[in-house]
C-alpha angles and dihedrals in degrees: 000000000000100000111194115203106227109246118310121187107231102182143003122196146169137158130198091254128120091210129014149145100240124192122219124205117240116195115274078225145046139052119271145190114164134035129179116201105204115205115205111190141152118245124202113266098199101022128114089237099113099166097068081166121149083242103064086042094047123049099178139355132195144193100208134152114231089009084277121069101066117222101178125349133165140123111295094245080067102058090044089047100050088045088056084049092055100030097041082220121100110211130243112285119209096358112198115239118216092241137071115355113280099026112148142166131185127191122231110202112207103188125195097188136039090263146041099274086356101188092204100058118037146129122244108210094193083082099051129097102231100336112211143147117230116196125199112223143172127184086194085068118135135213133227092281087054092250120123104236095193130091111234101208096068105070113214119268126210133195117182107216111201127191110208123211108218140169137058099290105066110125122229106277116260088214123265139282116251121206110192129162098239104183135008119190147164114259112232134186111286091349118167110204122195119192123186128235108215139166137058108260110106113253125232110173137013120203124188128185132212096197103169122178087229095057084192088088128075135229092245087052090053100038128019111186133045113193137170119186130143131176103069085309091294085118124055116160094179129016112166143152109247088244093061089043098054092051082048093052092049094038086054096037110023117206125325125209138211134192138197152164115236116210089180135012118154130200128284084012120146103235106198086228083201102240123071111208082051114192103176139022126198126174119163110185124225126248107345128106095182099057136059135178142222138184125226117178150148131256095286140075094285138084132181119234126228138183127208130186116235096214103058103007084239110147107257130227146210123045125310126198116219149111130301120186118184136195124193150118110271131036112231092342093288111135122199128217093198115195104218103031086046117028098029098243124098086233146359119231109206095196085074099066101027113215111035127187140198107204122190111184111205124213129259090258093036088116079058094073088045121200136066141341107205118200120195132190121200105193132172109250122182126236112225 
C-alpha cells in the first residue's frame, strides 16, 4: 500500500543579501511527487508597497540537479498557477506570521504529477546528481505601482517542504512532469507570434501568461486569437478567438478563489487582486470602526483601494491592515491549454506533426498594455 509521509522539511536556508540566487538542498534519497517552497519574508508596515506578493520578491525558480540539468523552472506565479489548475484550489497569498509586525510568508507548489503526491508521476532522487532547488530572489523588487513593498533588513527566509511516497505498492513512475518557461517576449501592435513547440517529450499543458505592468487591462484586450496547428497547418487542433477561450477556461475550471491578510494597503493605491476575469472583491479592514473601504478598477486583474470615513463620506487617507478575498477566472493572469480537458487527447506528441506551433495573434492596440507575454510548456520527461 502507497504509504505518503506527511511533510518533512528537508532543508532551510537564508543568506545577508539583499538579492541572490540560493541553493536548497533536496535529499540524495527517496520518491517524490510533490514539493512546497515556503517564502518568509517581512513586508513594510508604512510603505506605499501594497503588493507584498512572492512574485514581486522571486523571479525563477528551479528544481535542477547540480545546479545545471532543469527538471522543472519557471516564475513562481506559474507554479502556483499550474497547481490551481490541477487542484482546482489557489493557495494562501501574504499569510500573516505570529511574530514582529509585517512577517509573511506564502507557499509555491511545484507538482510533478497531476496531482498532490500524484504515484503515477514522480522523481526518484536517488537518481540525481545533487538534487536542489535555486531560487532567484530581490528585495529591491517593485510592484505594479513601481514601490518596493519589502523591508530590506529582514533577509528571506526559505524552508523546502517535501511529501515521500513510501511502502510496497508504488507503481513504477510514468515519468514527470516538467514545467519550463519556454519563450518571453514584448507584446507589439497586431503581432503574430509564432513559438515553436520542439522536442520530443509529449505535452501535456500549456500555460501562457499575460503579465502586463498596468494590471487594468485583460489578456483578450491584449491578444485575440489562440491557435495550434503543425504540419504545414493541415492540423489545428484549436483555433479560437481569446473571448471564446476564456469562457472555455471558466466553463472547464469555475472560479477560483484567493485569500490573504494585508499589513498595508494605502489609499488610491492599485492593489494586483490575483485573478484577471475578477468576479468578486472583499475586503473587510482591521480594527476601525470609523473607516470602510471599497474597491473601484478596470477589466483587468487590478483594483484600486479607497477609504472613506463613516462619519462624514470624505475619502480617508494613510495605510490600513485587513483581509481580500478575490474570485475570478485566472491566477495571476496565466491561462492553460490543457490536452486532455481541452483537445480531447491525454497528450500531444509534437513529433507527429513536425513542426508544431503555438500562435497568439495580438490586437491592433496590444503595444498599448505594454510588457511581457510568458509561454510555458509542462511535458512529461522520463526518468532513466
Amino acid at each position: 500500500m502507497v504509504h505518503i509521509r506527511p511533510r518533512t522539511v528537508v532543508d532551510s536556508e537564508y543568506v545577508s543579501q539583499t538579492s541572490h540566487t540560493i541553493d536548497l538542498d533536496l535529499p540524495s534519497t527517496g520518491l517524490v511527487s510533490s514539493l512546497f517552497l515556503m517564502a518568509k519574508y517581512r513586508q513594510l508596515v508604512n510603505g506605499q508597497g501594497v503588493n507584498a506578493w512572492v512574485r514581486n520578491l522571486i523571479s525563477s525558480v528551479s528544481v535542477n540537479q547540480a545546479g545545471q540539468e532543469q527538471l522543472n523552472a519557471a516564475p513562481p506565479d506559474v507554479f502556483i498557477a499550474d497547481a490551481y489548475y490541477k487542484t482546482g484550489k489557489h493557495p494562501r497569498c501574504n499569510i500573516k506570521r505570529w511574530g514582529t509586525a509585517g512577517d509573511r510568508h506564502e507557499l509555491i507548489p511545484i507538482m510533478f504529477g497531476d496531482k498532490v503526491d500524484d504515484p503515477e508521476h514522480y522523481v526518484d532522487l536517488a537518481k540525481l546528481n545533487d538534487p536542489q532547488i535555486s531560487v532567484t530572489y530581490d528585495l529591491a523588487g517593485t510592484d505594479n505601482e513601481a514601490a518596493a513593498p519589502f523591508n530590506q533588513s529582514y533577509y528571506p527566509r526559505f524552508d523546502v517542504i517535501a511529501n515521500f511516497l513510501e511502502g510496497p505498492g508504488i507503481p513504477p513512475s510514468k515519468g514527470y512532469l516538467s514545467l519550463r518557461q519556454i519563450a518571453k517576449y514584448e507584446t507589439a501592435d497586431d503581432l503574430v507570434k509564432k513559438i515553436e513547440l520542439k522536442g520530443a517529450r509529449p505535452i501535456r499543458r500549456i500555460l501562457f501568461q499575460h503579465d502586463l505592468g498596468n494590471i487594468a487591462y485583460a489578456m483578450r484586450q491584449c491578444i485575440s486569437r489562440i491557435k495550434i496547428y503543425g504540419s504545414n497547418e493541415a492540423w489545428v487542433p484549436l483555433n479560437m478567438t481569446s473571448d471564446r477561450f476564456v469562457d472555455m477556461v471558466r466553463r472547464i475550471y469555475g472560479l477560483g478563489v484567493a485569500e490573504m491578510n494585508f499589513e498595508t494597503c494605502v489609499q488610491g493605491k492599485t492593489v494586483n487582486n490575483i485573478f484577471e476575469g475578477r468576479q468578486y472583491i472583499g475586503i473587510v479592514l482591521h480594527n476601525t470602526k470609523t473607516v470602510i473601504a471599497y474597491p473601484y478598477g478596470g477589466s483587468g486583474h487590478g483594483f484600486v483601494m479607497e477609504y472613506v470615513n463613516v462619519a462624514d463620506g470624505t475619502t480617508g487617507s494613510g495605510s490600513q491592515n485587513g483581509f481580500f478575498r478575490f474570485s475570478g477566472i485566472a491566477p495571476w493572469a496565466v491561462y492553460p491549454i490543457d490536452m486532455l480537458k481541452m483537445l480531447g487527447r491525454e497528450y500531444m506528441d509534437p513529433t507527429e506533426h513536425s513542426p508544431v506551433f503555438l500562435e497568439l495573434t495580438h490586437d491592433p492596440s496590444a503595444a498599448t498594455t505594454g510588457d511581457d507575454i510568458k509561454v510555458c510548456v509542462e511535458d512529461l520527461a522520463k526518468q532513466l
